[in-house]
N, C-alpha and C positions, 0 to 999 in steps of 0.2 A: 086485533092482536098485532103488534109491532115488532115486526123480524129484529135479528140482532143486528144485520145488516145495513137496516134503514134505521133502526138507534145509534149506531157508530157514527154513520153520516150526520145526527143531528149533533150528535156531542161535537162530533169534527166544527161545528159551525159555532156551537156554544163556544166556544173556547178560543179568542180572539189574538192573533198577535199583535201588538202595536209598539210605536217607534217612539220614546219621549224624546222631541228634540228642542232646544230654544230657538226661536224666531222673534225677532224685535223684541231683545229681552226677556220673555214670557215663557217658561216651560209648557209644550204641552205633547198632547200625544196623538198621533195620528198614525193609520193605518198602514201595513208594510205592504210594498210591488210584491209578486210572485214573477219569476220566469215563467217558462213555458213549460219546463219541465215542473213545474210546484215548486221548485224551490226558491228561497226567500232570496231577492234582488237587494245586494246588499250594499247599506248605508243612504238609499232612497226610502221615501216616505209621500206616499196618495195626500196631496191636499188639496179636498175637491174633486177635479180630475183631471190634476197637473200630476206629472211626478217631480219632485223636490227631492235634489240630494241634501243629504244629513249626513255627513260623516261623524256628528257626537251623540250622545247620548246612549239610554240604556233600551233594550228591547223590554218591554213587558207585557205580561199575558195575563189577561182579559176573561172573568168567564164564572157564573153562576153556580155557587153550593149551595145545596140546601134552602136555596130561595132568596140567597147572601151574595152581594156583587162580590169578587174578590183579586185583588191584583197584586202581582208580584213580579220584582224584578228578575231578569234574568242573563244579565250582563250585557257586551256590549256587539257580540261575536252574532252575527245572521246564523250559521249554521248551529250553533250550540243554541239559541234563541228556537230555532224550527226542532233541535233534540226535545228540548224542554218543553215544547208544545207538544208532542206525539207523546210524551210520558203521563204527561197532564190528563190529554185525552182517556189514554190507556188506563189511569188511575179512575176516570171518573167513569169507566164503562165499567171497570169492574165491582165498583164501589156499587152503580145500578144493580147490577147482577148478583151480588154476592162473592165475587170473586176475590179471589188474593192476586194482588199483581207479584208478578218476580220480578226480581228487578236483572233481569238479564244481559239489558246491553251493559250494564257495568262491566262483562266481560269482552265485549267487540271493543273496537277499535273503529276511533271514528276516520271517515273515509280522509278527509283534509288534512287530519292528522298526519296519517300514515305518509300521505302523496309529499308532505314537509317534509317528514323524517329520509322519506326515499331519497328524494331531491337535493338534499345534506348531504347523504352516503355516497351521491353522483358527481355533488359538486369536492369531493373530496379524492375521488377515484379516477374520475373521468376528466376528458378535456374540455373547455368549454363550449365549445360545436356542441357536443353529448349531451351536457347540461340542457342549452337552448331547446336542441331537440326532442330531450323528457321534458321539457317543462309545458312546452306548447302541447306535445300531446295530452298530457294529464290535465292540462287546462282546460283542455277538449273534452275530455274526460267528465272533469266533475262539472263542466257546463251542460253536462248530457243528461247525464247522471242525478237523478232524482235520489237514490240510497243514501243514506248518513253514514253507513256502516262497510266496512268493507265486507265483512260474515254474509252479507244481506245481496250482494251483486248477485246476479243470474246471466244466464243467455242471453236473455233477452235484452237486459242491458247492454249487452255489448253488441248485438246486433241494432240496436236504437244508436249505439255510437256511430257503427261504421254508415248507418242510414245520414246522421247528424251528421256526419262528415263530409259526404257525398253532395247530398242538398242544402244541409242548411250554411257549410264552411267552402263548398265548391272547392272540392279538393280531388287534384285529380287522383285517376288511378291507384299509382305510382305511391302519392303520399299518405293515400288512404291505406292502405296497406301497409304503409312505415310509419306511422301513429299506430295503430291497430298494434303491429308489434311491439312497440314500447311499451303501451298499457297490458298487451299480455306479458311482459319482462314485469314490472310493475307487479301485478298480481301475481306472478309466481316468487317474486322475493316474497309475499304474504303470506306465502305458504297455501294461496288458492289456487285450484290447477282443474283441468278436467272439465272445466264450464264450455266451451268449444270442442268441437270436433273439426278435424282437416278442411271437410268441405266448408267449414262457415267462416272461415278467414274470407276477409275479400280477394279478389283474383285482381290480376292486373295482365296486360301485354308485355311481354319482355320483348323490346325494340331492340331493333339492329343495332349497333355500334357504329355513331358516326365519323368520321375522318376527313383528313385533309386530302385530296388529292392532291398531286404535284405540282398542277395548273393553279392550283387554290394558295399556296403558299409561295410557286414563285411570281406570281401577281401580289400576294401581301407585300413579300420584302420586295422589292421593286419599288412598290409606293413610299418603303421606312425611309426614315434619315440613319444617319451609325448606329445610333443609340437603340433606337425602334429595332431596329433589325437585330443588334444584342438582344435587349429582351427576349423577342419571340422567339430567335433561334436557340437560346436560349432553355426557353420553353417545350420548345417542338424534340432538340436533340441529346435533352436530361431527361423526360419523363417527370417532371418532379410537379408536384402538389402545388398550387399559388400559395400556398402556406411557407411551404419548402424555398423556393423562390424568395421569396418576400427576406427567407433567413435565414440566405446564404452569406458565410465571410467569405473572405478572399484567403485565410487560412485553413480556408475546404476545399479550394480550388489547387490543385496541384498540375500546374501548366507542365511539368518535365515528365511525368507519368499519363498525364493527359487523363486526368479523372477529377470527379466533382463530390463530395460528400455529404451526407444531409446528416448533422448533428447535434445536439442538443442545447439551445442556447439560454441559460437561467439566469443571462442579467436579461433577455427582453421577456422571463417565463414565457418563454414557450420550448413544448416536444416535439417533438416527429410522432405523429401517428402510428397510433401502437406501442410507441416508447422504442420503435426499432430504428436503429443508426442503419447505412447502406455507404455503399459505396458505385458510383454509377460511371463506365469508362464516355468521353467524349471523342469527338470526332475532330481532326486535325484543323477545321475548316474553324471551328468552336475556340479551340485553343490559341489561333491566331487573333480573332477577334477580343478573347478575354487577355490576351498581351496587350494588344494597344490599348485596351481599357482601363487596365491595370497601370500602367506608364500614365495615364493621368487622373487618377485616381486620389482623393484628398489619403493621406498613409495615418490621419489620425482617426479614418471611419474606417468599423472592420466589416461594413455591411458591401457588397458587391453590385447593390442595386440600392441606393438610398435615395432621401430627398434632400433638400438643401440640409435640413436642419439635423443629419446621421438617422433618421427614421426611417423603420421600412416601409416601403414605397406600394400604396394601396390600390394604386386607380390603374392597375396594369389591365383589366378588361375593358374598361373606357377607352384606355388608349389604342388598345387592339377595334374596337368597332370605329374609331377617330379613325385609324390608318384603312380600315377597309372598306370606308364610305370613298376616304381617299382614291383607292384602288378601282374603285367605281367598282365594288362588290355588295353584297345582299349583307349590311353587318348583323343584323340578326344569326345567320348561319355561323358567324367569328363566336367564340367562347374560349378561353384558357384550359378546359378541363379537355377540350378536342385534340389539342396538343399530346394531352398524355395518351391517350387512345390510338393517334396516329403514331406514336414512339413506340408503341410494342406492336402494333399491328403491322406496319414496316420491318421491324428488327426479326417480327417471325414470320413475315414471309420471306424476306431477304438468307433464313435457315438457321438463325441462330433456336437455341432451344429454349423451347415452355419453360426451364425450372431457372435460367441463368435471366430469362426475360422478368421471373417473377422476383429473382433478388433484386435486381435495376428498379421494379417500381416499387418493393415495398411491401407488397404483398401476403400476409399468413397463410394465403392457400392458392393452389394454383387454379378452384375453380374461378376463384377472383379474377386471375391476370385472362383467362379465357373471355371473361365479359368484353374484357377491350379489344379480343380481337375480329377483324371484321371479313367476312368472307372474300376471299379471293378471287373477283371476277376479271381478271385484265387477260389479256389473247392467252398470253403464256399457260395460264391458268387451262382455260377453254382448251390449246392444243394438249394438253396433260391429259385431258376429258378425252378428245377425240382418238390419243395414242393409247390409252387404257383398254381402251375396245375395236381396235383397229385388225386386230387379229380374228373377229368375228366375222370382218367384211365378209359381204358374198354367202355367206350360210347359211 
């Protein structure tokens, strides 16, 4: 007697997918690659035991009725190609059996589909950073992911993701965890929720906040020329995003009020993050330097920091690790975004306050502007420790 189990298995095998493609003129058809998750490796074709891309032709399926070879096209798409095979299958075990197939997934939604359609609504809504970063994870995603259907995900898929991610994409912590939430945003626009629970998220370290010390930057500028030293001071005494930076005018700059502004520029499309404008005060030291800059400045470029051609100016972390090899410093430790971290983490221990620090960067919440700040260990600090409990002495 032959279980239902070990019948399914052989139909699975009856039922052939293969690739027609033309080579040296001649149609023909050969067998499709699988990944590793089973799913169909698309627009490659086994000839022999080479794998051969095919980017043309149609997929079709291979596979015995009633003692009758039989073959039919099924378009040109891998994933709708592997649909078409598991329906086949499904038809022909029930057909063994006596069964009626339902034709169910006509109701799902196929997985590919969907992750198109999301990614349309993202690139419509979102910036393009956002974009990039659903795209790559979902690509992660349906690289993992063995399901056709989005109805059909489990737990278990998504813990095979964040495993896939881990080992097979060598993704650290950090990003493993920020993929993982994309694809849960993802499936809860589908209206799937509830597949996880707290603990099965990946976990990550949340690392200290790193910064510049004073030694650190006044060895950088020391090594600049004029210009170098604009940039990074720049950098270090606006808080502002390399984004932000990159697109600023000098009609943001307000040298008499001493303040810098980040605001929305739609001849180069581009927003501010979040879509929020700010307004950020600078330091006298700032304003001197953006005068003489300003005075030779070409008056028919309204960008503040261009290249020769009025573009905004891309390679400003290059030229930060150029000036602090210069400095005979460690340029790996140089990054642009350490700048902003050292701007609020300076401005609140120097006693300005958490909600005024979080307008300067940008912020929608103040747990946010708290990330950047980095704990207070310098003497000062230390004697505040020892005067707190100084009234204990001796007891």
């Amino acid at each position: 007697m032959v279980s239902i189990g070990s019948a399914t298995a052989t139909m699975k095998q009856a039922v052939t997918l293969l690739r027609q493609v033309k080579l040296d003129g001649i149609w023909k058809r050969y067998p499709v690659v699988l990944n590793r998750n089973g799913s169909i490796k698309a627009n490659v074709v086994l000839i022999g035991d080479k794998e051969v891309a095919a980017s043309e032709g149609n997929y079709i399926l291979d596979w015995y009725e009633n003692g009758k070879r039989m073959r039919k096209s099924v378009g040109k798409d891998a994933a709708d190609a592997q649909v078409a095979k598991e329906r086949k299958v499904a038809e022909l075990e029930a057909a063994r059996t006596g069964l009626t197939v339902m034709n169910a997934d006509s109701t799902k939604r196929l997985l590919k589909t969907a992750v198109a359609d999301y990614l349309d609504e993202i690139k419509l809504t979102k910036k393009p950073k956002t974009l990039s970063a659903y795209t790559t994870a979902l690509d992660y995603f349906t690289e993992s992911c063995p399901k056709n259907y989005v109805e059909d995900i489990e737990r278990k898929d998504l813990l095979k993701f964040t495993a896939f991610l881990r080992d097979e994409k060598e993704q650290a912590p950090r990003s493993v965890h920020n993929k993982f939430a994309n694809v849960m945003g993802f499936l809860k626009a589908q209206g799937i929720r509830g597949l996880m629970g707290k603990n099965d998220w990946p976990q990550y370290t949340e690392e200290e906040t790193e910064i510049y010390e004073h030694e650190d930057t006044d060895a950088l500028f020391a090594a600049c020329d004029a210009k170098e030293r604009l940039w990074f001071e720049f950098f270090l005494m606006t808080g502002m995003r390399e984004q932000e930076v990159m697109h600023v005018y000098w009609s943001d700059v307000n040298l008499k009020a001493a303040t810098v502004k980040v605001t929305h520029k739609p001849d180069y499309n581009w927003t501010p993050k979040a879509y929020k404008e700010r307004t950020i005060p600078i330091p006298a030291a700032l304003v001197t330097r953006l005068q003489e800059a300003k005075a030779k400045h070409d008056a028919k470029c309204p960008l503040v920091f261009p290249t020769a051609g009025c573009r905004p100016k891309l390679n400003f972390l290059d030229d930060l690790k150029a000036v602090a090899e210069r400095a005979s410093l460690k340029p790996e430790n140089f990054y642009l975004h350490k700048f902003r971290a050292t701007f609020a983490t300076w401005h609140l221990w120097n006693g300005t306050d958490l909600r005024t620090v979080q307008s300067w960067m940008g912020h929608t919440d103040l747990a946010s502007t708290l990330r950047y700040l980095k704990p207070n260990r310098s003497q000062a600090a230390r004697d505040k420790v020892n005067t707190a409990f100084s009234a204990n002495d001796g007891q």
